[in-house]
SEVEXMAR-238364 format. One record per residue (C-alpha): residue number from 0; residue in three letters; x, y, z. Coordinates in steps of 0.02 Angstrom, whole numbers, always signed. Layout:
BEGIN
NODE	NUM	ALA	X	Y	Z
...
***
This chain:
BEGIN
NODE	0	UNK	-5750	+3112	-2765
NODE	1	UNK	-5719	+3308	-2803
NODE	2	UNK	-5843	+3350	-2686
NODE	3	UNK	-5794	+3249	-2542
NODE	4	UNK	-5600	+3318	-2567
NODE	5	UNK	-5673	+3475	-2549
NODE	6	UNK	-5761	+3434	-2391
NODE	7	UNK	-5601	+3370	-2310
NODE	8	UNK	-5536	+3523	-2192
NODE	9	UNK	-5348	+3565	-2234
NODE	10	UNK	-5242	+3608	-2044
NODE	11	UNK	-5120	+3760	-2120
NODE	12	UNK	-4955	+3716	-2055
NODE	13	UNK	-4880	+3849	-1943
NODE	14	UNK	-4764	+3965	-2042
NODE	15	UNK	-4577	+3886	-2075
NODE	16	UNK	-4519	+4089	-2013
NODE	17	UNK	-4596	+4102	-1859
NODE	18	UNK	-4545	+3948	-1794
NODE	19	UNK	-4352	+3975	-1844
NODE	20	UNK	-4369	+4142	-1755
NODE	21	UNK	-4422	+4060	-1609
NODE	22	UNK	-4290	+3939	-1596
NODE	23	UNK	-4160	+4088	-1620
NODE	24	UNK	-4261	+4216	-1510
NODE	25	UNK	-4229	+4052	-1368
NODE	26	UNK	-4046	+4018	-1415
NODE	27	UNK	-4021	+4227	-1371
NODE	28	UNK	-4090	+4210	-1232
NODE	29	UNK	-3997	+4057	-1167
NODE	30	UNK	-3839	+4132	-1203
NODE	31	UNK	-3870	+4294	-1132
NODE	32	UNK	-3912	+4202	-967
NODE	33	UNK	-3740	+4111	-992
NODE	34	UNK	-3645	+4273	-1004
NODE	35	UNK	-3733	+4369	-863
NODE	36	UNK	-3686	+4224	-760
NODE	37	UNK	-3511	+4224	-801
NODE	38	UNK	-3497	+4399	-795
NODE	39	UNK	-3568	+4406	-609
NODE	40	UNK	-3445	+4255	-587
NODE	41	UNK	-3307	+4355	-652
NODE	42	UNK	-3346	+4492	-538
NODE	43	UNK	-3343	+4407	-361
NODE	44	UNK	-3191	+4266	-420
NODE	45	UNK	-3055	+4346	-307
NODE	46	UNK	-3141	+4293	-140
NODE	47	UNK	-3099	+4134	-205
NODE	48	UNK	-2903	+4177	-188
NODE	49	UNK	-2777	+4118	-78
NODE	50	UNK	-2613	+4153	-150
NODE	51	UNK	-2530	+4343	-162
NODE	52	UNK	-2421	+4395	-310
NODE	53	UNK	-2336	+4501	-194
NODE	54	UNK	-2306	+4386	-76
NODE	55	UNK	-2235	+4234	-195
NODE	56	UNK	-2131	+4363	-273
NODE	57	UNK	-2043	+4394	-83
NODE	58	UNK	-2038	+4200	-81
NODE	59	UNK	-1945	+4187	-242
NODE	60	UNK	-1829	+4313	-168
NODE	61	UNK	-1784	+4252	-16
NODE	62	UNK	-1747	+4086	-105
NODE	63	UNK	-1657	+4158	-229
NODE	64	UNK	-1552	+4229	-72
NODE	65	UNK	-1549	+4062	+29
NODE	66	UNK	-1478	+3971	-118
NODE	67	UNK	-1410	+4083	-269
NODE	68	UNK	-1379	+3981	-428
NODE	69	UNK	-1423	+3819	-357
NODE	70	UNK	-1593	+3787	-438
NODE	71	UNK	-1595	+3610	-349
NODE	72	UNK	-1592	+3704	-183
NODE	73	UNK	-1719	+3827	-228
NODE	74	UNK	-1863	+3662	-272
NODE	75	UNK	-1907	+3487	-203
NODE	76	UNK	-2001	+3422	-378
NODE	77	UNK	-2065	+3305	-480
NODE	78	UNK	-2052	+3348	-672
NODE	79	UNK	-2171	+3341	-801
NODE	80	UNK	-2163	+3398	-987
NODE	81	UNK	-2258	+3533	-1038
NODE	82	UNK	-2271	+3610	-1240
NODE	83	UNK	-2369	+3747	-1258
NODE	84	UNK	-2350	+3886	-1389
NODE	85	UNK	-2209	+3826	-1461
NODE	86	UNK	-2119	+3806	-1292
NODE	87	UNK	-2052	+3681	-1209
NODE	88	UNK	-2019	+3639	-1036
NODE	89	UNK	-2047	+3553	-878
NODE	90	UNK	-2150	+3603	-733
NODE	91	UNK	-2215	+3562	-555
NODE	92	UNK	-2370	+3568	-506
NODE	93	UNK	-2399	+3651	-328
NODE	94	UNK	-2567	+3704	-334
NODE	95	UNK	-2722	+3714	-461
NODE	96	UNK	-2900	+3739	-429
NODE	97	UNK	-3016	+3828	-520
NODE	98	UNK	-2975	+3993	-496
NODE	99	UNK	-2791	+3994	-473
NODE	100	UNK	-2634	+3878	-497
NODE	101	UNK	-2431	+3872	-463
NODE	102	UNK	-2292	+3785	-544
NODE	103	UNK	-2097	+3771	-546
NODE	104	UNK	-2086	+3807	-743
NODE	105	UNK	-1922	+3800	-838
NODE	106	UNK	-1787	+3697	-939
NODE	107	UNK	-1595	+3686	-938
NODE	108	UNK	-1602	+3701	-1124
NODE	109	UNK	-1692	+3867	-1162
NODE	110	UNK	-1844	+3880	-1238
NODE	111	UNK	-1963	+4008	-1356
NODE	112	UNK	-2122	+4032	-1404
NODE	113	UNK	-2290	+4128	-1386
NODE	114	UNK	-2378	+4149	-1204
NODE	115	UNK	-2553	+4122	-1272
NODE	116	UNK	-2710	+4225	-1242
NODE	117	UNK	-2796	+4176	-1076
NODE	118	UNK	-2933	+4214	-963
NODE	119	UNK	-2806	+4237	-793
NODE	120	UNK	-2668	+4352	-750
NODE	121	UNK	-2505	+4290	-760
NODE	122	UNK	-2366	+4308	-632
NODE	123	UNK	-2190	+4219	-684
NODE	124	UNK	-2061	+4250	-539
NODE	125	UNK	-1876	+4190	-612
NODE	126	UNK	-1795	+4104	-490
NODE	127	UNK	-1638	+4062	-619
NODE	128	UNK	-1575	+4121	-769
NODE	129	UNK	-1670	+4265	-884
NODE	130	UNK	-1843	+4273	-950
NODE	131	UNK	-1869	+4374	-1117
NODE	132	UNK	-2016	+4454	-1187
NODE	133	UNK	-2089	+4565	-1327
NODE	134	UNK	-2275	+4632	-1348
NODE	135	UNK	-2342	+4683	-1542
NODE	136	UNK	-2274	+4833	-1602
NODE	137	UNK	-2152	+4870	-1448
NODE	138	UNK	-1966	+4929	-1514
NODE	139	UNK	-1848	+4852	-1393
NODE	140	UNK	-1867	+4697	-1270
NODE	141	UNK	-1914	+4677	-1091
NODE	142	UNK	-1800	+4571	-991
NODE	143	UNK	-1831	+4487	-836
NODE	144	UNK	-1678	+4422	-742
NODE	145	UNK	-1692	+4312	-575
NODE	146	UNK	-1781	+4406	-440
NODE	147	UNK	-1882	+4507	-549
NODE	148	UNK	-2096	+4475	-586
NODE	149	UNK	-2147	+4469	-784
NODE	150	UNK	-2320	+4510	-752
NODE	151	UNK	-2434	+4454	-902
NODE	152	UNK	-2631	+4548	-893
NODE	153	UNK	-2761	+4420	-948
NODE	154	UNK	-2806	+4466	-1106
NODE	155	UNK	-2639	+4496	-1176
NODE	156	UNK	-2522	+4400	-1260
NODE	157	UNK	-2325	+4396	-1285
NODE	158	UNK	-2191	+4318	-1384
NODE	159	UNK	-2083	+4250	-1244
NODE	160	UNK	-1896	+4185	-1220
NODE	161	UNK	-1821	+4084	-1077
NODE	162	UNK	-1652	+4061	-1100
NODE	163	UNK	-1516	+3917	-1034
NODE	164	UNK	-1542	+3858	-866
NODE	165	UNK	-1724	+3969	-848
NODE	166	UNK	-1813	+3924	-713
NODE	167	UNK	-1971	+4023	-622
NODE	168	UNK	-2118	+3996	-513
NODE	169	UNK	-2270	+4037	-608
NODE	170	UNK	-2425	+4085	-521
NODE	171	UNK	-2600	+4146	-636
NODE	172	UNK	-2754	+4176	-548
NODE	173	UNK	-2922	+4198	-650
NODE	174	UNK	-3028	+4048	-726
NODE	175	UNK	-2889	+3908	-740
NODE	176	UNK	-2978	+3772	-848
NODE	177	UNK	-3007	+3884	-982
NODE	178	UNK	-2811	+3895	-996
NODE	179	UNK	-2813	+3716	-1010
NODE	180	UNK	-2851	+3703	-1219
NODE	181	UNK	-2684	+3821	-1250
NODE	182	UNK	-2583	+3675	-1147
NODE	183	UNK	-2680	+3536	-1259
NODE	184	UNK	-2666	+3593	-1422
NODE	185	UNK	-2476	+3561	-1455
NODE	186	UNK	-2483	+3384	-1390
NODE	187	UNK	-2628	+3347	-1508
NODE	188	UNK	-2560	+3432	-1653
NODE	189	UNK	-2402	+3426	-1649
NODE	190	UNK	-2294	+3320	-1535
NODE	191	UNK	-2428	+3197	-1504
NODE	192	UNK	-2351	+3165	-1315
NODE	193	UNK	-2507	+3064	-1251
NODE	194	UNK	-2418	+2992	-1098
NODE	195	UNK	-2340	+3198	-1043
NODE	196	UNK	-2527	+3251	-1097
NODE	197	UNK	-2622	+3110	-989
NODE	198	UNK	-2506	+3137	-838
NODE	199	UNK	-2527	+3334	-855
NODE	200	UNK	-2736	+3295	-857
NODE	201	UNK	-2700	+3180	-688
NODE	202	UNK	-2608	+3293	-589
NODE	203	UNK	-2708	+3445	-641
NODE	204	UNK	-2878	+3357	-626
NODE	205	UNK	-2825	+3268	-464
NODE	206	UNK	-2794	+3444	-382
NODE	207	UNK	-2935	+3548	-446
NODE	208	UNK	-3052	+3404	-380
NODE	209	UNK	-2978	+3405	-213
NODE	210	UNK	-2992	+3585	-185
NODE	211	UNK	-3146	+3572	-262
NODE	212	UNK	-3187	+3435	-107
NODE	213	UNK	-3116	+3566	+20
NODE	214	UNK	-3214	+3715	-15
NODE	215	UNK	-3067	+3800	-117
NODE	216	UNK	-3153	+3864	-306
***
């Protein structure tokens, strides 16, 4: 019996290290790919534009002109709640795709709270009212009254006011959906507004896709 146990050839098994190393030496690689693709993505995303801060900010003038402190005059809407960093309001969806969006954002009420840390530039033209803000470590406040652009550089964020009867047409251009978490995470953690959260995924959804069916990234 000893002697034909010895006879039996034993396979080694391939060692436990090099296979792990492989696995992670993959994983690298995949995610290097990942970010070389959205870094070249990055790089080309404003041919995809077709807005102009400069522009909406002369259209949010010359409304401001054509009907000063009559908000109603100023917007044709239909309102949906939106909480997001504390803040709450209502907005109007005019446009989203993937690369871009604009609302009519603001509340009769006032509202506070933090602007969040996103991959787009942010352009918030008040149409109404005054529009607070304060940046880490700054001394004093900037203020924004109606006719004025709070520009907000991706990659930055801002504790933000809006104060009674605010109202402003907000326009961010970069990659949109991964804005989208910062507008989901007070609903699911907080106010738990499923209808307001399922109507903002419609709307938003149902535009992207149709620009998306039109050519417009």
């Amino acid at each position: 019996m000893a002697a034909k146990q010895a006879q039996k050839k034993i396979t080694p098994k391939a060692p436990a290290a090099s296979s792990c190393l492989l696995k992670w030496a993959t994983r690298a690689l995949i995610f290097g790919v990942i970010v070389a693709i959205c870094g070249y993505l990055d790089t080309i995303k404003d041919r995809w534009y077709v807005l102009d801060p400069t522009e909406l900010h002369e259209l949010a003038k010359s409304a401001i002109e054509a009907n000063p402190n009559n908000t109603a005059g100023m917007i044709e809407h239909i309102w949906v709640f939106n909480n997001a960093g504390g803040a709450m309001g209502a907005m109007y969806i005019i446009h989203a795709s993937i690369t871009e969006y604009l609302i009519i954002f603001g509340t009769p009420l006032g509202t506070e709270g933090h602007s969040g840390l996103h991959t787009a530039d942010d352009y918030f033209n008040i149409l109404v009212g005054e529009q607070w803000a304060f940046s880490a470590g700054a001394l004093e406040m900037e203020r924004y009254p109606a006719g004025t652009v709070h520009h907000l550089p991706r990659g930055t964020a801002k504790q933000y006011k809006m104060h009674e009867g605010c109202f402003a047409l907000e326009y961010a251009r970069g990659w949109i959906p991964l804005m989208l978490p910062f507008g989901y995470a007070d609903a699911l953690s907080s106010t738990l507004d499923f209808p307001t959260l399922y109507h903002t995924t419609l709307f938003t959804g149902r535009e992207i896709i149709l620009n998306l069916l039109r050519g417009k990234i």
